[in-house]
C-alpha positions in Angstrom: 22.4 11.6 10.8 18.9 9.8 11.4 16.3 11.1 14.1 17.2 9.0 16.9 21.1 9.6 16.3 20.5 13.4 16.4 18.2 13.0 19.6 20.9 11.2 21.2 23.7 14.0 20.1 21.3 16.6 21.3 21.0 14.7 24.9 24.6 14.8 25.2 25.5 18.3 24.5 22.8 19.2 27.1 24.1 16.7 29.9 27.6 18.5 29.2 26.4 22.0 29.0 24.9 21.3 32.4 28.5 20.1 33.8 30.2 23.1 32.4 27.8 26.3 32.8 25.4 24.9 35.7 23.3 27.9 34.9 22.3 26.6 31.9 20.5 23.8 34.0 17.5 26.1 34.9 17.4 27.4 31.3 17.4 24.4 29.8 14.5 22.9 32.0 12.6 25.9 31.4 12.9 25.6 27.6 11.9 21.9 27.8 8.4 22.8 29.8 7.9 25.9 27.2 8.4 23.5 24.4 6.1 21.0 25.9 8.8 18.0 26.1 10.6 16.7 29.4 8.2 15.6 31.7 4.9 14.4 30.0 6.1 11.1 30.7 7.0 11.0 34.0 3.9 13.1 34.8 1.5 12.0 33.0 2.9 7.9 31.3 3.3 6.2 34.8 -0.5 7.0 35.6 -1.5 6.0 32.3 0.3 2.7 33.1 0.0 2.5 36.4 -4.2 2.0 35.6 -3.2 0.3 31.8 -1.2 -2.3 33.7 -4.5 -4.2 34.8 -7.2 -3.0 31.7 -5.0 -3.4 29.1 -1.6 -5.1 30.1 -0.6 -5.7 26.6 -0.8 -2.3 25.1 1.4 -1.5 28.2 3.8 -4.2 27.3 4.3 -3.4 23.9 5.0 0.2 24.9 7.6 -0.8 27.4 9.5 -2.6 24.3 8.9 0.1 21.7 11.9 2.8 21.0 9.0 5.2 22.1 9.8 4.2 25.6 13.2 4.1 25.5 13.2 7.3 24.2 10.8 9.2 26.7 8.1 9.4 24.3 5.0 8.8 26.8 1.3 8.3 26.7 0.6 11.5 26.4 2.9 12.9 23.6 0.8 11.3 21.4 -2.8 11.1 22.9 -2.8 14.3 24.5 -5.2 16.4 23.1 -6.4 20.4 23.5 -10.1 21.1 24.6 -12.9 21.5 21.6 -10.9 19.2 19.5 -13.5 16.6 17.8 -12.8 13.5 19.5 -11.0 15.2 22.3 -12.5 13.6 26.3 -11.4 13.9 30.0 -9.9 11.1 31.3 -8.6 11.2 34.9 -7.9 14.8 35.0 -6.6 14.7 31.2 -7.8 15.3 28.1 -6.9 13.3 25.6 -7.8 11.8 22.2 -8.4 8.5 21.5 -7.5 8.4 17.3 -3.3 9.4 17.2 -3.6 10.8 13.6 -0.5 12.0 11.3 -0.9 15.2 12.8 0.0 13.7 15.9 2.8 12.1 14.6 4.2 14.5 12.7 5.2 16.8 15.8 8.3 14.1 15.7 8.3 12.6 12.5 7.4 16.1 10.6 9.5 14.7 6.8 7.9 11.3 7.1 4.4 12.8 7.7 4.4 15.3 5.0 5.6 12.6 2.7 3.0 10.1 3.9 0.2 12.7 3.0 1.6 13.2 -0.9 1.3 9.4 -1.6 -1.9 7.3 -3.2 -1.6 5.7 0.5 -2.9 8.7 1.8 -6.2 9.1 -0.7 -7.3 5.3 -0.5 -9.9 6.7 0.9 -11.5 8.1 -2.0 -12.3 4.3 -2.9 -15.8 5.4 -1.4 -17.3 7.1 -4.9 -15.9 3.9 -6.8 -17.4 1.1 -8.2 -15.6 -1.4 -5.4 -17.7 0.4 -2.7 -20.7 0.6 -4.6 -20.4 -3.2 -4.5 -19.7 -3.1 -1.1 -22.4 -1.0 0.0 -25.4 -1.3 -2.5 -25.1 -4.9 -3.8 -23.5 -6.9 -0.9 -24.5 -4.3 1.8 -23.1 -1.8 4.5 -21.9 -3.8 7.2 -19.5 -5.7 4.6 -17.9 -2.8 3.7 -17.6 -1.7 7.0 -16.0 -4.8 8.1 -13.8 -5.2 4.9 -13.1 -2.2 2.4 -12.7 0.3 5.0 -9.8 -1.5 7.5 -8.0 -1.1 4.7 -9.1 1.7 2.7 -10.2 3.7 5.8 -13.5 5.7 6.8 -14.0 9.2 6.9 -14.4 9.1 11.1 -17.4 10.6 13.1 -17.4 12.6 16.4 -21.9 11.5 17.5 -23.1 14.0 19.2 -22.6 12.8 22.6 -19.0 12.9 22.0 -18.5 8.8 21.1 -17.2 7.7 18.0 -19.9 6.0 15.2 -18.9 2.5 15.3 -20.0 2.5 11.1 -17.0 4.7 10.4 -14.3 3.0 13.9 -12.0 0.9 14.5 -10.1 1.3 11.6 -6.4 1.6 10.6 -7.3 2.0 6.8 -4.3 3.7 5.0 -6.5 6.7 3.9 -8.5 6.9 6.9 -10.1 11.1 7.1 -9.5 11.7 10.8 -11.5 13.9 13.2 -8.7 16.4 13.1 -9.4 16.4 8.7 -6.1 14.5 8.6 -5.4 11.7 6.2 -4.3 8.5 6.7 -3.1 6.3 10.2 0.3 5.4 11.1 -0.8 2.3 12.9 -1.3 1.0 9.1 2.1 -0.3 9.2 3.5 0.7 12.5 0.8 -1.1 14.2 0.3 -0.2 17.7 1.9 0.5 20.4 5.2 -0.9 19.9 5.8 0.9 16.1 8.0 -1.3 15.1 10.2 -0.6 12.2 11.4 -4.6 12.1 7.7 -4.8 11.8 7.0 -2.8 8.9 9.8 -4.1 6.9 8.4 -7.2 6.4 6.2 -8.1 3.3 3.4 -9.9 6.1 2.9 -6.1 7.0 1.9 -4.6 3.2 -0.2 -7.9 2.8 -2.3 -7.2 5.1 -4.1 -5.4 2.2 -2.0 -6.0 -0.9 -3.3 -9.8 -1.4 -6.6 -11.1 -2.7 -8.0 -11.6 -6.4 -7.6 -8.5 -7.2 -4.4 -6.8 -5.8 -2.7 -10.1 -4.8 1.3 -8.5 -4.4 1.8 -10.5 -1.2 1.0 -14.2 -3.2 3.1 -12.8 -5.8 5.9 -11.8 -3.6 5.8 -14.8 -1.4 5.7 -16.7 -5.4 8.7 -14.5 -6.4 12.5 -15.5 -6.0 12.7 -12.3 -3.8 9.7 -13.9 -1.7 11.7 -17.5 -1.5 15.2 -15.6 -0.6 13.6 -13.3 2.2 11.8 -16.6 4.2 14.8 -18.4 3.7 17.4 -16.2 4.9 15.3 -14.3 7.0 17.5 -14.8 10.2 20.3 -12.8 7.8 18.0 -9.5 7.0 18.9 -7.4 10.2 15.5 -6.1 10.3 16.2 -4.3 13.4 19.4 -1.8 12.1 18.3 2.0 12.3 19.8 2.6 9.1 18.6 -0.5 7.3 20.1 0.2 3.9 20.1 -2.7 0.9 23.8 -3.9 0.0 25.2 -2.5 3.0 23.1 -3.7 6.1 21.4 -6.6 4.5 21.9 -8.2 0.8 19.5 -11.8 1.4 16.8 -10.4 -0.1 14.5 -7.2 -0.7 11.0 -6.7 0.7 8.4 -4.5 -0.1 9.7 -1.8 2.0 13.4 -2.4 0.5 11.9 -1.7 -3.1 9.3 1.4 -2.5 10.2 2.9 0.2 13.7 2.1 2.2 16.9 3.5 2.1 19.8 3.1 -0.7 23.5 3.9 -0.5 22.2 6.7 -2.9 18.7 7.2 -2.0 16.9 8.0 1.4 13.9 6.5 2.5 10.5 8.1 1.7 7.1 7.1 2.9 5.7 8.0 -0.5 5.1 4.6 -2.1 4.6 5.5 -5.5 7.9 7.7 -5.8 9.4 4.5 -7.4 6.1 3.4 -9.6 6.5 4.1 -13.3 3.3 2.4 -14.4 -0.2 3.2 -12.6 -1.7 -0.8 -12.9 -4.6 -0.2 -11.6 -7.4 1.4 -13.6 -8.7 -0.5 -17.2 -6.0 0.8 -18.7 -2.8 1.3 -17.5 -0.8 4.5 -17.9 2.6 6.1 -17.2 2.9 7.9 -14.2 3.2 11.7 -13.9 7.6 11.6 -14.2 7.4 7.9 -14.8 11.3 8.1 -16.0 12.5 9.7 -12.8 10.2 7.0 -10.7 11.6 4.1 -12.8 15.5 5.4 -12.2 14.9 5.4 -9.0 13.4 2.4 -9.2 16.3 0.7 -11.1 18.5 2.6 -8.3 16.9 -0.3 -5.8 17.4 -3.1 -8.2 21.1 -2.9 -9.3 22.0 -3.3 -6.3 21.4 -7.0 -6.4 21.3 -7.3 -10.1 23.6 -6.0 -13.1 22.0 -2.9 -15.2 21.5 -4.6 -18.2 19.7 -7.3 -16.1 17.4 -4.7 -14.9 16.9 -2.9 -18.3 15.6 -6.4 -20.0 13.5 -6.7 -17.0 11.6 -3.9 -18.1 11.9 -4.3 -21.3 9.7 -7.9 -20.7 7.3 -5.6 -18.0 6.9 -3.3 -20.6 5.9 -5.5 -23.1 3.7 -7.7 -21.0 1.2 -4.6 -20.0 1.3 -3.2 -23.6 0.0 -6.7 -24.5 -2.7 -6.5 -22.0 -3.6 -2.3 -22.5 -3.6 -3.2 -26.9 -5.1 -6.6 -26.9 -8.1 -6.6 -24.4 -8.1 -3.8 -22.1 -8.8 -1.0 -25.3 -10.9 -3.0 -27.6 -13.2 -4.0 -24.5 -13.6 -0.7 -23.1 -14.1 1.2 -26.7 -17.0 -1.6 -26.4 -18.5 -0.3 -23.5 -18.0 3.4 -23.8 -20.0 2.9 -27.0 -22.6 0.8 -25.3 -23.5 3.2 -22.3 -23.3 6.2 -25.1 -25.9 4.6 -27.2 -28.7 3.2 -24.3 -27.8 -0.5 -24.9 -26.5 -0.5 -21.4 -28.4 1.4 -18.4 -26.1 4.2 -16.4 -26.5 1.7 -13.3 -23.2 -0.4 -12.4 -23.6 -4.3 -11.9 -27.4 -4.6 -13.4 -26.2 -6.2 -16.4 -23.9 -9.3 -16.6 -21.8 -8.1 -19.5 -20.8 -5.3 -16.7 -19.9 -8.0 -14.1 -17.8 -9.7 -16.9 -15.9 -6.8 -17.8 -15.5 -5.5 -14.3 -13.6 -8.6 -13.6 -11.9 -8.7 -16.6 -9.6 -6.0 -15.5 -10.2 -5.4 -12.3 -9.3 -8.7 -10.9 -8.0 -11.0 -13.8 -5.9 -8.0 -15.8 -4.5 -6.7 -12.9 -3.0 -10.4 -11.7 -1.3 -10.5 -15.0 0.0 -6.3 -14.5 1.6 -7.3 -11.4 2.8 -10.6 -11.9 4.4 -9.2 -14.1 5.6 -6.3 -12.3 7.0 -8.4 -9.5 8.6 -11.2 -11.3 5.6 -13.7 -10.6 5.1 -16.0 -13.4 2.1 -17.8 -12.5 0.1 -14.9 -11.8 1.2 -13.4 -14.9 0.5 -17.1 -16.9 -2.1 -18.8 -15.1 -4.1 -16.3 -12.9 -3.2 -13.6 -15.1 -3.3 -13.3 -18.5 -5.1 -17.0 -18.7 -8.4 -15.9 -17.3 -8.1 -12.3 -19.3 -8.1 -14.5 -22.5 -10.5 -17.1 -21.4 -13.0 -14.5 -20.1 -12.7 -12.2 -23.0 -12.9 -14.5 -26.1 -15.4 -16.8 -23.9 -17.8 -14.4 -22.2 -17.2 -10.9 -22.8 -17.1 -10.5 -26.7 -20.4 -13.3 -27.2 -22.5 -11.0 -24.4 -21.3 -7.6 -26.4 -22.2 -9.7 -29.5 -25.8 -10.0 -28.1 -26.2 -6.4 -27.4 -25.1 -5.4 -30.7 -25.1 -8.2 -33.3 -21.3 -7.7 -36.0 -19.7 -5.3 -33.2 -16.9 -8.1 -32.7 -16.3 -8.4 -36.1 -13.9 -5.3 -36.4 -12.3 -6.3 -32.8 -11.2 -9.9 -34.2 -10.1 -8.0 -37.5 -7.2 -6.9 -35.9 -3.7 -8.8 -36.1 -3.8 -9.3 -32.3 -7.1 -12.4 -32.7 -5.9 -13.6 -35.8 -5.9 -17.0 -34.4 -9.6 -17.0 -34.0 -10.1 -17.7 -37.5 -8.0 -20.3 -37.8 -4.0 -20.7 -37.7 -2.2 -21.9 -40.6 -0.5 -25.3 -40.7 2.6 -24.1 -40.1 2.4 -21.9 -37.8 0.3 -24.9 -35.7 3.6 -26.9 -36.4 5.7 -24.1 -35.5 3.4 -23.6 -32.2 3.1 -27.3 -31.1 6.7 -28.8 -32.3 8.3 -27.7 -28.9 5.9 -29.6 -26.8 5.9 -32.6 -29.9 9.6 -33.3 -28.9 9.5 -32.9 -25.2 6.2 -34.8 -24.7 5.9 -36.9 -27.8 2.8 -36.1 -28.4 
């Protein structure tokens, strides 16, 4: 039984225990105020609106049409806050918070919160001691990375002295934001405010938000993807709004993101830990396995089959497999055994993005070789081909191994030794005729 099914058994014992003991009525009332839950929104939500009705009308109205509402969760079950908290101010005889952290939330939604917290989502945060912020800050400057890593990402928030909020670390709704109450993370990343829409956060518009771009582009290879084409064409046919929401019983179209990482299965519940289904980490220069990458991917492969057959799924990963061990054994090791021993011997300084051999190689897995690792991952063949793997090869035959051949005149030599760059000395005749005869007889030419 999900949340709102058990809230909605509980209110129906009580109305009956009323009927049939009326002394329970003044017990049960009492218990509500002692618990803090009965009348904040008839107390406290029809002045909040009453005012909110002209200043903000639409926050109001996407209240009104949230389950929130319908459910007697007011204003202030969420803002309320206690005296001496951070970022806690009296408003008309209240005080409340402005930031609703996963804290907050978690006084409802205590599994949801306390898986939130154990995900990468909740540490995106820590982007701020890597080299993408020191891009952001340093080299392109502050107010960029105010403006753009951090609504993702998410600031560490500060309280000024005066009691405001700095306006260099909020608004915000990054993923990892640090809150004033030292929690991680904001809700409003996917439930976005103030109607918390689960339809909402099902869709794949939602995770794209931040999942797109050059170098984390899942939302172009989604919307590339056959599951992409089947979800915008039959979207009428997803019943985005079921409470349940469970693949192969409440919808079969199509899967999103949500159906994949994080929603329910006839055999697994849903869990607001992304990464409880990653097997691979594609991140970093080199990918790895994930800490119990064989439990992630069963559960994983629990999703998949039940759309596709199980030997369907076990040859897609057998291809996924093979596509990043390409990438991790053919460029992403040899080019960073090159720069490990460049920085160890002084031919590079210990400062990021002063040399352009460090731009090169910065893009050569941050942005092109993780294109391919995903296209891959998500069934997207052009960004595997042509955005992928494409510019890996162009980049590191074509700029990265001449500009490490200037620092260090012969170092290539042992790289293109190895079986994997065989062709850059030359490919036999037949294995040219081998190569081109496909294209010979479909092109003539």
């Amino acid at each position: 039984m999900d949340s709102e099914e058990k809230k909605g058994a509980g209110s129906s014992n009580i109305f009956l225990a009323t009927l049939l003991f009326p002394a329970a009525t003044f017990i049960i009332a009492l218990l509500l105020v002692l618990a803090g839950c009965g009348d904040q929104k008839s107390a406290g939500s029809s002045e909040c609106t009453t005012c909110h009705n002209d200043a903000t009308p639409g926050i109001v109205g996407q209240w009104e049409d949230s389950k929130h509402s319908s459910s007697d969760v007011g204003c202030l079950d969420c803002h309320k806050a206690n005296q001496g908290e951070p970022d806690a101010f009296d408003h008309n005889g209240y005080t409340i918070a402005t930031i609703v952290s996963p804290t907050d939330c978690a006084g409802c939604h205590e599994q949801q919160e306390k898986q939130f917290t154990a995900s990468h989502h909740a540490n995106a945060a820590k982007f701020i001691g890597s080299l993408d912020n020191i891009l952001g800050v340093a080299v392109e400057g502050a107010p960029a990375a105010i403006s753009g890593c951090q609504q993702c990402h998410g600031s560490t928030v500060k309280v000024t002295t005066n009691g405001t909020i700095d306006a260099t670390t909020w608004p915000n709704t990054g993923i990892g934001r640090i809150n004033p109450d030292g929690s991680k993370g904001a809700c409003s990343a996917c439930h976005s405010r103030h109607e918390f829409s689960a339809a909402q956060a099902r869709q794949p518009e939602n995770c794209g938000k931040c999942h797109m771009g050059p170098d984390h582009p899942q939302i172009e290879i989604y919307n590339e993807s056959k599951h992409g084409v089947l979800f915008r064409a039959n979207i009428d046919q997803m019943n985005l709004d079921s409470p349940t929401w469970v693949v192969g019983q409440d919808y079969t179209a199509a899967p999103t993101c949500a159906t994949c990482h994080m929603s329910a299965t006839p055999d697994q519940p849903t869990t607001h830990d992304v990464g409880a289904r990653i097997s691979w980490t594609l991140r970093p220069v080199i990918s790895t396995k994930q800490p119990e990458w064989a439990s992630k991917r069963a559960a994983m492969k629990g999703v998949c089959v039940n759309c596709h057959s199980g030997a369907y799924v076990d040859k897609f990963y057998s291809q996924f497999d093979d596509a990043v061990g390409l990438y991790n054994n053919k460029f992403a090791t040899p080019a960073k055994t090159l720069m490990d021993e460049f920085y160890a011997e002084g031919l590079l300084t210990k400062q990021p993005f002063d040399e352009k051999i460090e731009w090169t190689y910065y893009e050569l897995w941050h942005h092109e070789g993780r294109r391919a690792r995903h296209g891959a991952s998500m069934s997207g063949p052009d960004y595997t081909q042509w955005h992928g793997f494409y510019e890996v090869a162009k980049h590191f035959y074509n700029d990265f191994l001449p500009e490490a051949e200037q620092l260090k005149p012969g170092v290539t030599d042992r790289i293109l030794a190895d079986e994997y760059h065989k062709w850059k000395k030359g490919l036999s005749p037949q294995e040219m005729e081998g190569l081109l005869q496909f294209y010979q007889e479909r092109y003539g030419q």
